[in-house]
N, C-alpha and C positions, 0 to 999 in steps of 0.2 A: 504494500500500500504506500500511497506518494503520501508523506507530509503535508499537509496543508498549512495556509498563512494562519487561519486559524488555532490549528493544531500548534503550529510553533510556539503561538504566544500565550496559549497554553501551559506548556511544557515549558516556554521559559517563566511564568510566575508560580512554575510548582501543583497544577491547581491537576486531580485525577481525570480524567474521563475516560469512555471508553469507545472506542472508532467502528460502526458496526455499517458492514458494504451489502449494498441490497445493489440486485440489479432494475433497471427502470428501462420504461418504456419512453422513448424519444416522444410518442404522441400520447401519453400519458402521465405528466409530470405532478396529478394531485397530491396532497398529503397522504390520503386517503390511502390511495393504491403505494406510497411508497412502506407508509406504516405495515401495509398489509404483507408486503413485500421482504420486507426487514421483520419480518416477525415481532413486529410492536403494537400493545397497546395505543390505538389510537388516539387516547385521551391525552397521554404523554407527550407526542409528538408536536411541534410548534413549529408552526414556518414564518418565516421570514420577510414580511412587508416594508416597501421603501417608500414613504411618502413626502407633499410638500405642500408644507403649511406657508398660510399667505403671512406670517409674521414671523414665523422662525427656521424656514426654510426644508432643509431634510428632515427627515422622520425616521425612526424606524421603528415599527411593531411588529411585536411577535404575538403570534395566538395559534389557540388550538388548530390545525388544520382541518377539523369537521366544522367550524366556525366561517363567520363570514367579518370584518372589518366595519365597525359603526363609526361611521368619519364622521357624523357627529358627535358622538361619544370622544372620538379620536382627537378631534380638533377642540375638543372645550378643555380635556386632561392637558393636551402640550400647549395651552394658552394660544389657540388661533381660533381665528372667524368660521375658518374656513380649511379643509385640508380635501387634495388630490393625491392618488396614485400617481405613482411615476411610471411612464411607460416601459414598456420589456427594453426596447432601443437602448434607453440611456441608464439600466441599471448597472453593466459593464460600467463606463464612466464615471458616474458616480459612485458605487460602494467596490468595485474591483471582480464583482460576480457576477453570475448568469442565472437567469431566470430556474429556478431547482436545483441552485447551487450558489444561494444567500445565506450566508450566518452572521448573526449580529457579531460572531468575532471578528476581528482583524480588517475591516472595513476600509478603506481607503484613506478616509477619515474619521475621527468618532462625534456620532449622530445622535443628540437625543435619542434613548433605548424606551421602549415604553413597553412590559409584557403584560396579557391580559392574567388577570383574580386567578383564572383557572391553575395557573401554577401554583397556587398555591395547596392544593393539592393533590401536588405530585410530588414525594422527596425527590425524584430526579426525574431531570426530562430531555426530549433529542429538538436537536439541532442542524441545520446543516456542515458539515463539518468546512463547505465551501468551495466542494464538487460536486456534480449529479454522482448518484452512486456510495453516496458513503453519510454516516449521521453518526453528531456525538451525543452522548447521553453520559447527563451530569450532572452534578448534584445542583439542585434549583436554584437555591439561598446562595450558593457561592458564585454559580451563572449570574444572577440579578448581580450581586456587588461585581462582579468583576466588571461586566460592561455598563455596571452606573445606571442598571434601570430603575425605572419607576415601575410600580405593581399599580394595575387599574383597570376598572369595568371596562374592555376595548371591543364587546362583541357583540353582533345586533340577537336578541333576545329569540327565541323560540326553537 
């Protein structure tokens, strides 16, 4: 398995995880089928959202992958009017990865982190490690301090 930027910075602050390689389908990139994939609890699972608020520019949230993103929820928590997706084109550019293969680690640059209640319980959860094909899974509390998120309602209701 290749190292990830991720992984790196990981291993260089000492912090455990564990690298688990599922294979994916090129036209099937949901959380869904990857958790299914990777033999994971799907609840566990969180993927990786880039957005941009009209006052504070980048976003990043994470939530559950059976979930769906409540931009306004989204946009009242990181103090904006208003918040957009970033399209598939420029999330290369922006955070350094590709569409099912985002992790709020190692980012380009670091982004307001915002994860949804749900992790809260979960003692550990997966992530992109920052390829297609591979997710880390890590303990929660230590994931949130590491990338400096905030914990909050990020998900439309039902």
């Amino acid at each position: 398995m290749v190292k990830t930027n991720a992984m790196r910075m990981l291993d260089k602050a000492k912090i455990e995880y564990e690298a688990i390689e599922y294979k994916y389908d090129e036209n099937d990139l949901s959380g869904t089928s990857i958790a299914k994939e990777a033999n994971l609890d799907v609840d566990m699972v969180f993927k990786t959202l880039v957005a941009k608020g009209d006052k504070t520019g980048y976003l990043v949230f994470c939530i559950p992958v059976a979930k769906e993103v409540d931009l306004k929820k989204a946009a009242k928590e990181s103090g904006n009017k208003k918040v957009e997706m970033v399209h598939v084109k420029d999330l290369l550019g922006i955070t350094g990865y590709i569409r099912g293969g985002c992790s709020p680690v190692g980012m380009k640059k670091k982004f307001p982190t915002y994860f949804d209640l749900a992790c809260n319980e979960q003692s550990k959860i997966c992530v992109s490690a920052g390829v297609r094909g591979c997710q880390l899974k890590i303990d929660t509390k230590t994931l949130c301090t590491f990338v400096d998120a905030s914990v909050c309602d990020l998900t439309v209701e039902g």
